[in-house]
N, C-alpha and C positions, 0 to 999 in steps of 0.2 A: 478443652479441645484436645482431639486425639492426634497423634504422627500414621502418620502410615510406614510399614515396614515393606522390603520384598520377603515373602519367605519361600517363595519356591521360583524357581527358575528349570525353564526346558525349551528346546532347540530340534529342531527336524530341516532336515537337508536332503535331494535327492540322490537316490544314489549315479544317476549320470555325471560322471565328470568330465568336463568340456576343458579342454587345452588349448594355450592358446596358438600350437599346433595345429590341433582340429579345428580353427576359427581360419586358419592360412589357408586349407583347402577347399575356403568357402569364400575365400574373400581377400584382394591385395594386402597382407599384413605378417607380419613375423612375430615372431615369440619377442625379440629383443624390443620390436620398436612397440609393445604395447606394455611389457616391463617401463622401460623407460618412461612413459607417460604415465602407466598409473599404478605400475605396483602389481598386478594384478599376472598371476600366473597359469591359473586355472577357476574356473565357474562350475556351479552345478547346474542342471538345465532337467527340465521336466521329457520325461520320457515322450517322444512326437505324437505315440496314439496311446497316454496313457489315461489309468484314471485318476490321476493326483488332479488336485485346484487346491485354490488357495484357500478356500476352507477346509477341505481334508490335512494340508500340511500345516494348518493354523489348529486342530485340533488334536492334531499327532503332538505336537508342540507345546500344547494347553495339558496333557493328559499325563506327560510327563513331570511339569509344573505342579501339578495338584497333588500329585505322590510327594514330590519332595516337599511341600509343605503341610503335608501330615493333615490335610482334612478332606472331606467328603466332596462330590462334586456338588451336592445340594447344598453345601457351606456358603456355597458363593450366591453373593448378592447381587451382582453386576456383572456387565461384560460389554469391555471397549475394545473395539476389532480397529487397527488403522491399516491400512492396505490404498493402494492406488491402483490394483489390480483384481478389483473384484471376480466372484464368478459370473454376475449379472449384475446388467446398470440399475436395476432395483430389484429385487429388496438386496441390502447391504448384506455381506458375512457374519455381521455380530448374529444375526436371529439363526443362521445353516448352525453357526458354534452351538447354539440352546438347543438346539433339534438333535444333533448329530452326538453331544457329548448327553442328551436329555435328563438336561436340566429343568428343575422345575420354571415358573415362568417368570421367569425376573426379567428387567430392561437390558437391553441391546443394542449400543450403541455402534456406529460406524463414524469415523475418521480419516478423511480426505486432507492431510498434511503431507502425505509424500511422503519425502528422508528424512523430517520432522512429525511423523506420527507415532515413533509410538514415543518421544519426548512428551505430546502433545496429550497422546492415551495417557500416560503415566498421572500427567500431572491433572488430567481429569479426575484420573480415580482417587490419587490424592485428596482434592477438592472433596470431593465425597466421603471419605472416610476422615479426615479429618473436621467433618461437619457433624458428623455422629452417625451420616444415614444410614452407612453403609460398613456392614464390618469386612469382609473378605470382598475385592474385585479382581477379576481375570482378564488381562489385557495379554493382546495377542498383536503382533507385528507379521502379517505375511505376503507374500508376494510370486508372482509368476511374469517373469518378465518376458520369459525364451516365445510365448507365442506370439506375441508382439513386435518383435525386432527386424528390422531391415537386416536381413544376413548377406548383403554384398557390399562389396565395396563402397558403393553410395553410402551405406550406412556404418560404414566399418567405426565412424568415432562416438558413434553412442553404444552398438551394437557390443563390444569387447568388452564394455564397462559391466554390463548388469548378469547378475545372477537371481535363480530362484531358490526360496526358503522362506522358513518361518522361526520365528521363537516366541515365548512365551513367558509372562510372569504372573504369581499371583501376588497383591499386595493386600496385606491384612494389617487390623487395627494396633497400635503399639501401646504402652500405657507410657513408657519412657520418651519424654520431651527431645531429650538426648540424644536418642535414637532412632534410626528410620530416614524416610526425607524430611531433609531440611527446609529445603526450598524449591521452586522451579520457575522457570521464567522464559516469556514466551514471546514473538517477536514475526512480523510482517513486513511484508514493503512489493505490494501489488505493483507498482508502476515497472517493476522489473518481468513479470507474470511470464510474457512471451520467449523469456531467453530460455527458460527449460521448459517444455511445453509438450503436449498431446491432445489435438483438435477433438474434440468425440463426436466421429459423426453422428448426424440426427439431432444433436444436442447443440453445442455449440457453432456448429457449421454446416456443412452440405446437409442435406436430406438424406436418410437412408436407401430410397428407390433410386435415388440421381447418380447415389452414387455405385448400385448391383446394373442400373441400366445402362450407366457407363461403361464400368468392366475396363476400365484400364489401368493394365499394368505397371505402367510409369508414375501413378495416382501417387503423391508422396504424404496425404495429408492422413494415412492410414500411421504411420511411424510419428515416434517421440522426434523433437528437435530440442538440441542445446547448444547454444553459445559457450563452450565449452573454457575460453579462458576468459569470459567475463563473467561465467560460474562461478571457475574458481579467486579471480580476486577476490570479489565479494564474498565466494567464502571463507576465507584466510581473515578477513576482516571482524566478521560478524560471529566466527566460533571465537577468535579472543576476546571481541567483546562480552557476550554471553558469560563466559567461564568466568570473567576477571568480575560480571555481575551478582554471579551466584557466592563466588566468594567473597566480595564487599559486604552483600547481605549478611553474611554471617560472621565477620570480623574473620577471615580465614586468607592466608595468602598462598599464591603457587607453591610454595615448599611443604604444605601442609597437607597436599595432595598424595592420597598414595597408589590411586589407579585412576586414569581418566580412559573414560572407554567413547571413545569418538563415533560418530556416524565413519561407515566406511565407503566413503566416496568415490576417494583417491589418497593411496598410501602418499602421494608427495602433498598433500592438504594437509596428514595427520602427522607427516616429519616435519614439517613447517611449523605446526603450534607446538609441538613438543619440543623444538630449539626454540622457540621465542618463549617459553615459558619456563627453561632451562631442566625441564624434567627428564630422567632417565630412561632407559629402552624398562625397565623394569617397572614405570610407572603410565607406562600408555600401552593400552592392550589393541593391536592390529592383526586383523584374521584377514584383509581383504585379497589378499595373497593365495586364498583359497577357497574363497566364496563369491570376489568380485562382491559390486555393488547390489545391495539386494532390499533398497531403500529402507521401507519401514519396519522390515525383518532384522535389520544390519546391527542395532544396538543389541535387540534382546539377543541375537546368536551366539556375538563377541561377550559379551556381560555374561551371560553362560557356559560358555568356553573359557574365560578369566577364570567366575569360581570354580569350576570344573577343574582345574588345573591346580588351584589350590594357591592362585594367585590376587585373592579378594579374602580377608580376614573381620572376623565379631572386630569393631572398632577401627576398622579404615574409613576412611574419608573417600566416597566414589565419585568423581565428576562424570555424568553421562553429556554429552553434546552434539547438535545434530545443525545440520543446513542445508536446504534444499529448496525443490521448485515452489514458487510462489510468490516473491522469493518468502521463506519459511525458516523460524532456526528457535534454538530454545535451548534450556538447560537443565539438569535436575542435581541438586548437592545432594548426597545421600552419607549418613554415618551409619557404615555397614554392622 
């Protein structure tokens, strides 16, 4: 049986950058009091009449990936897209990515885990290449949250939080047991489902025509809702669980960690496991200070940003961890 390795990593971001300034003159909130809740300083947001989507910034971010891992775009065997923000409720992104980067026709997957997709993509492709089927797979993480969001006050505590962006990784086959991912491990709990949430209408709830012939403004069932601190308990719980799992599996304990790169939630979730696991500022990589939340984009941006910076080394121990709606969470051990 084979390991899967990463070997190329890439990241696309827009270039609008939203402050959280620019959020105060749309909405009851200041710069300090959305620091203090989550960290977060500034977002990037998709141009109002542009033409970005989340395939195009999932492929700007794939295309970068495949350069750095020294092979061809027809090398690739596979492609798992996880995104909670499609550009259409069907067909998924994974088949726009085959089209747009034209690739020959390999499978195309899509991924509905959230802030746990691309944990979830990862550890698909894993599955896959470690079976033999597949040697080179292209998972991509991307997201567009900015046309989506309640931009007033009503919405001001989910609306500060999210950013748009994409990243990308390619994972290719390893011969060394040693190396590559370890492990990954992946984790549910539906009865929670409603605390982080987005009705889809037509689909899950109202009708489409019920709800253009209504036409009311005040309709709130178009925006995301979150229970925003039984979110976070539950995720302060469930990222130590995970981690402390991935590291059991392989006889490895928190001091043997040399970068844990977190979903980027909320900076006081990711200061939280990093004091309870006694780990340094030097071993937990946090971008969300600059990107805000940008769910299943958030690990491959930061993970890309870490090596970029030249702060991921051949022979570190990487813990990736993620939690989110569904409730959703998982982990992947990787010896870089």
């Amino acid at each position: 049986m084979y390991n899967s390795k990463i070997t190329g990593l890439g990241f696309f971001v827009p270039d609008n950058v939203v402050t959280n300034d620019d959020l105060s003159k749309l909405m009851d909130t200041n710069d300090a009091w959305i620091q203090e809740r989550t960290g977060i300083k500034e977002r990037r947001h998709v141009a109002k009449n542009g033409e970005e989507t989340t395939t195009s910034m999932g492929v700007k971010a794939a295309k970068i990936a495949i350069e750095r891992a020294g092979i061809d775009k027809n090398d690739i065997d596979f492609i798992v897209f996880a995104t909670l923000s499609p550009d259409y409720y069907f067909p998924g992104p994974g088949v726009l990515v085959q089209r747009d980067l034209g690739i020959k026709t390999v499978g195309a997957l899509d991924v509905r885990n959230q802030c746990s997709g691309f944990v979830y993509a990862v550890s698909i492709a894993d599955q896959y290449i470690k079976s033999g089927m597949y040697k080179n797979v292209l998972v991509i993480g991307s997201e567009i949250h900015s046309k989506g969001l309640d931009m007033t006050t009503r919405g001001r505590g989910v609306s500060v939080i999210f950013g748009d962006g994409a990243g990308a990784a390619i994972l290719s086959r390893e011969e060394d047991p040693a190396k590559g991912i370890l492990s990954t491990h992946l984790h549910s709990e539906g009865q929670h489902a409603e605390e982080l949430a987005l009705l889809a209408p037509g689909m899950g709830g109202r009708w489409v025509n019920d709800i253009v012939s209504d036409n009311n403004p005040e309709d709130e069932s178009y925006y995301p809702v979150m229970n925003g601190q039984f979110v976070f308990k539950n995720a302060v719980v469930r990222f130590s669980e995970v981690i402390m799992e991935g590291l059991n599996k392989n006889n490895l304990k928190p001091t043997d960690i040399d970068m844990l790169v977190p979903h980027q939630a909320n900076l006081r979730i990711s200061q939280f496991i990093q004091k309870k696991f006694g780990l340094g500022n030097d071993q937990v990589f946090n971008n969300i200070m600059k990107y805000g939340n940008t769910t299943a984009a958030s690990i491959p941006i930061a993970l890309t940003e870490a090596w970029e910076e030249g702060k991921i080394k051949s022979g570190d121990l990487v813990v990736l961890a993620a939690f989110g709606s569904g409730f959703t969470w998982g982990s992947v051990i990787i010896r870089w």
